[in-house]
C-alpha positions in Angstrom: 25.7 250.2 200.9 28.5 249.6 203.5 27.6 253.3 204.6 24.0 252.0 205.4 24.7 249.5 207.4 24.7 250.8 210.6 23.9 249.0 214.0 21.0 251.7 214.2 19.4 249.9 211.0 16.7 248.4 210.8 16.2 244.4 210.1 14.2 245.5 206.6 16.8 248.0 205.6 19.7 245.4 206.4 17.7 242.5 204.5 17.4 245.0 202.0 20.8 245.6 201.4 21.3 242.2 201.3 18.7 241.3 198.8 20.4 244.2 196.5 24.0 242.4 196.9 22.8 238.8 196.5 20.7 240.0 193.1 20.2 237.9 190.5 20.3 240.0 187.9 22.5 243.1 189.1 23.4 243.0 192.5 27.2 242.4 193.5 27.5 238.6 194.2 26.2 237.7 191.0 28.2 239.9 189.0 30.9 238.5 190.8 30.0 235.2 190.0 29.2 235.9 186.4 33.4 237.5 185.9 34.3 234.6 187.5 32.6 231.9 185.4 33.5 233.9 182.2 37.5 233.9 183.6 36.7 230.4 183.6 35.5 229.4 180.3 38.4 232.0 179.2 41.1 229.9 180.6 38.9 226.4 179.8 39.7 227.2 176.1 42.9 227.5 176.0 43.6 224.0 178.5 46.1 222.1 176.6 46.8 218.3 178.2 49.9 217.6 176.1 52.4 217.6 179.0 50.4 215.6 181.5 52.8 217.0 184.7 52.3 220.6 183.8 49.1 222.9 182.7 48.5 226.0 184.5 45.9 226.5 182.7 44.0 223.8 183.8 45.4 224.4 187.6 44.1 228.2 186.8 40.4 226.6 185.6 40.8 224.5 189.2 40.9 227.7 191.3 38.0 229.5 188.9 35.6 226.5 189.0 36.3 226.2 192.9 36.1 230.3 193.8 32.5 229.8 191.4 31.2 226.9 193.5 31.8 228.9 196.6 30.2 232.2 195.1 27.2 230.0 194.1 27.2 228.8 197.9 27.8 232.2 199.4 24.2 233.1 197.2 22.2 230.1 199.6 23.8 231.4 202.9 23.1 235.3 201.8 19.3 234.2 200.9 19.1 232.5 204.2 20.4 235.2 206.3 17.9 237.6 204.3 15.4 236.0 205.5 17.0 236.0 209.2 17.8 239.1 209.2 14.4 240.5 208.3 13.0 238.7 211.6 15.7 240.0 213.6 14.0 242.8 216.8 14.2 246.4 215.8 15.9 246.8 219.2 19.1 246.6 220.4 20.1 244.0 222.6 22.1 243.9 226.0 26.1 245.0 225.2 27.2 242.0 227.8 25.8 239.7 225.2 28.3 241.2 222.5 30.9 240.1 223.9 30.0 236.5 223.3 30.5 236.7 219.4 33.4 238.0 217.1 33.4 241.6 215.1 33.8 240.7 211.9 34.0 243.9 210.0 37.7 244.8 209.5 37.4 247.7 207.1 36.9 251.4 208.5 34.4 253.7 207.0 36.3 256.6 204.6 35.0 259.0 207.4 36.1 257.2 210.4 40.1 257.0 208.6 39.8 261.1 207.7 38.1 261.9 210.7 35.5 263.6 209.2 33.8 263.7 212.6 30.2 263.3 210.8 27.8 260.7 212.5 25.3 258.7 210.9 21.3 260.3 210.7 19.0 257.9 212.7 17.4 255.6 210.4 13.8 257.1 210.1 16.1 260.9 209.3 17.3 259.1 206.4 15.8 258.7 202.8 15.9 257.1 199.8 18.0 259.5 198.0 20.2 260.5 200.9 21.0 256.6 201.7 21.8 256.6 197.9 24.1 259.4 197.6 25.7 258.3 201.0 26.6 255.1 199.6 27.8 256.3 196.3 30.5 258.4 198.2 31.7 255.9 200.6 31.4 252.7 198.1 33.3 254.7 195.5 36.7 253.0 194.7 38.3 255.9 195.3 36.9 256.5 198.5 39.6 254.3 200.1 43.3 253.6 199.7 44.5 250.5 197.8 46.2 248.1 198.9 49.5 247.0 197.0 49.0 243.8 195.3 52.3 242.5 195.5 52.5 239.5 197.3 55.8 240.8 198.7 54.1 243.4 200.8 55.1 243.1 204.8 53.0 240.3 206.7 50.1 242.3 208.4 51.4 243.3 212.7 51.1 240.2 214.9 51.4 240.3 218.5 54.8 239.8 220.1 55.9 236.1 220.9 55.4 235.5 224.6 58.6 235.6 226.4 60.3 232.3 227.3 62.0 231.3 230.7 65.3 231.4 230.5 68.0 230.5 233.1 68.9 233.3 235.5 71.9 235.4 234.0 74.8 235.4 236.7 76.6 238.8 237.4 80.1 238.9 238.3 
């Protein structure tokens, strides 16, 4: 899907792609929200309340009941931007006004980290099955490196800290 969405898409396929994500009965988002609510009712039977200063179960059953609640709310703002993307012009607009709002994608494309040099067919050179197979090979989870999970992992780079003024250094 991620391989689809190119800038040279068009509102329906975008809205599409959305739609397929924010399913109700398959799409990503709700298969998210469905593991998370299971995890939930996983850890909810085994809450114990003997030691009233310390369950981590029912601290675990916090953090799944508040990650469901924000799934559920990512669903509304994914239906809503459906809808706004669908109505969005076909057409590019301006660059100058880019510069106005963030980028928010962070992840490169498989192809763009191996240099595969291929570029994306316009989106009326593209089909069904092509768009299909396309995103199979570049949504696969193998398609990217993993990341280590340990939260021990070096801090992602930052910029430098700004110099401070200090005191001329005398020379003798």
């Amino acid at each position: 899907m991620i391989a689809r969405l190119t800038e040279d898409a068009t509102p329906d396929e975008v809205a599409g792609i959305i739609e397929d994500v924010n399913g109700a009965l398959v799409g990503a988002r709700s298969q998210l929200t469905e593991l998370v609510a299971a995890a939930a009712d996983w850890t909810r039977a085994r809450l114990a309340f003997d030691d009233p200063h310390h369950s981590p179960a029912f601290a675990t059953w916090t953090r799944l009941a508040a990650a469901n609640g924000v799934l559920r709310d990512i669903q509304e703002q994914l239906e809503i931007a459906e809808d706004g993307v669908a109505a969005c012009p076909v057409e590019r607009a301006d660059p100058r006004h880019h510069e106005m709002v963030s980028v928010l994608r962070g992840r490169e494309l498989l192809d763009d980290v191996i240099g595969t040099g291929t570029v994306p067919a316009p989106a009326s050179d593209r089909g069904p099955e092509v768009n299909r197979k396309r995103a199979a090979r570049t949504s696969s989870p193998l398609a990217s490196p993993r990341r280590p999970s340990s939260t021990t992992s070096t801090p992602p780079p930052t910029a430098p800290p700004r110099p401070r003024h200090a005191p001329p250094v005398a020379s003798g």
